[in-house]
N, C-alpha and C positions, 0 to 999 in steps of 0.2 A: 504494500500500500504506500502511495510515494505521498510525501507530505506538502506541506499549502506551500513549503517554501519552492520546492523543487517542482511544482507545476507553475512557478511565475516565469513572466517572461525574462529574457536574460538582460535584456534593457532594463526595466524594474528592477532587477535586481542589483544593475550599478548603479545604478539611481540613489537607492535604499543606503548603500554604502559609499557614496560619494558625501549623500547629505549625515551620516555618520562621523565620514573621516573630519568635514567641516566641523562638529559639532565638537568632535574631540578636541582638534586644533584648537578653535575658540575657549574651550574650556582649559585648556592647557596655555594657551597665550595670555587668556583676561582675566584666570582665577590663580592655578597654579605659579605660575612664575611671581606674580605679584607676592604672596603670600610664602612661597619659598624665599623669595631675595628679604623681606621684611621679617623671619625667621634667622638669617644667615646674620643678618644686620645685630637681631638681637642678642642672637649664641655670641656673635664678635665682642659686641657693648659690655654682656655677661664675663666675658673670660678677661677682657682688658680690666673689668672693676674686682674682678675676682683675685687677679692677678696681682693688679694694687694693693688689694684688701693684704695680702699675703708679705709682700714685700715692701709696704710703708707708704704708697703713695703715688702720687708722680715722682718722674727725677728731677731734679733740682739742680739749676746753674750757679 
């Protein structure tokens, strides 16, 4: 018994996964990267204050 997917036509079905791959894209362009670079930001901000914390401060001229 062949299934809904495998009786569509083969055009539909790059259709189907063309508006997918955009979908992904977008969501990896306009959510992902935003939120990974402003995570990398904060691990950075964390380990320099961490860092300080440990070794007394900034350095000093």
């Amino acid at each position: 018994m062949p299934s809904e997917s495998d009786t569509r036509p083969l055009d539909e079905k790059n259709e189907i996964r063309k508006s997918e791959e955009l979908r992904s894209f977008l969501f990896l362009t306009v959510v992902m990267v935003p939120v990974l670079t402003v995570m990398f930001i904060a691990a950075y901000g964390f380990a320099v204050w961490f860092y300080q914390m440990l070794v007394g401060g900034p350095p000093h001229h």
